[in-house]
C-alpha positions in Angstrom: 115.6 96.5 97.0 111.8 96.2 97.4 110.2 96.1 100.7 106.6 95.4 102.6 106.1 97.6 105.2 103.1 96.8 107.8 101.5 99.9 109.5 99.5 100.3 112.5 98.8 104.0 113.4 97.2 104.6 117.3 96.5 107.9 118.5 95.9 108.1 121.9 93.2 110.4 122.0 89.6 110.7 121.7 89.1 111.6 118.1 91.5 109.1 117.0 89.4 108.1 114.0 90.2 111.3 112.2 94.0 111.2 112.5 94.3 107.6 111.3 91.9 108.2 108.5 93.9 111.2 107.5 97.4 109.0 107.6 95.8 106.5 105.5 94.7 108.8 103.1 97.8 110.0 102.6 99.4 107.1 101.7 96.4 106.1 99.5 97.3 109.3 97.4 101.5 108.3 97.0 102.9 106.3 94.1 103.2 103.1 96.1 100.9 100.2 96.2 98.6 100.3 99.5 96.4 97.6 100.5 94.4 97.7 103.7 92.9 95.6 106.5 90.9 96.4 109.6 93.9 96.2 111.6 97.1 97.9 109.4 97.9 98.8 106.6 100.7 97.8 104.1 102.7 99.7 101.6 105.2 98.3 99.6 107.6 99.7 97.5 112.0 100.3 97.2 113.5 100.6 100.2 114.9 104.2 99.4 112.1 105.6 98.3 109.5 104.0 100.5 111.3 105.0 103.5 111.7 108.6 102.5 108.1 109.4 102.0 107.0 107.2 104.9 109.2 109.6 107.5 107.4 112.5 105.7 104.0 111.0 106.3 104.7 109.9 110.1 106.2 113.1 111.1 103.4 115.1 109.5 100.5 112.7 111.3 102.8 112.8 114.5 102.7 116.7 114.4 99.2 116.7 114.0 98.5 114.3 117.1 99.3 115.0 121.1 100.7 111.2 121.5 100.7 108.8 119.2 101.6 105.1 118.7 103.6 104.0 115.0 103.6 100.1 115.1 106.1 99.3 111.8 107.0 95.9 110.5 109.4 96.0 107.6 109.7 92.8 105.3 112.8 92.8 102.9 110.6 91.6 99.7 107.7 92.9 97.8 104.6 91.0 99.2 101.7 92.7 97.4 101.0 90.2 95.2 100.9 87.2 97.8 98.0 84.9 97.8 97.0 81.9 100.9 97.3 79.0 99.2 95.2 76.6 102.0 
């Protein structure tokens, strides 16, 4: 099953530029498609596997942070390709 996953990654400290930049490179560098915004990012990719590595990649930026916020939407289709059409 392929899924869009919406990401918005808020540290709660004063260098919190640093830690999301680092998240978000690390999802640049995984197999999935990534596309960005200035306010979240999305991933897409199947369920199983998409899942996995995103628990990898939030518990190593959660380590690396004092608090943090993880905002997650998960859509149950692939919407990488979508396009407005207004």
């Amino acid at each position: 099953m392929q899924i869009s996953v919406d990401l918005t990654l808020s540290p709660l400290q004063d260098d919190y530029e640093t830690h999301i930049i680092d998240f978000i490179k690390v999802l640049r560098a995984s197999k999935f498609k990534v596309l960005e915004n200035p306010l979240s990012t999305q991933i897409f990719g199947e369920i199983n596997e998409l899942m996995s590595f995103l628990t990898e990649a939030i518990e190593t930026s959660f380590e690396n942070t004092d608090i943090s916020v993880l905002t997650m939407k998960v859509v149950k289709t692939n919407r990488s390709n979508y396009e407005p059409n207004f």
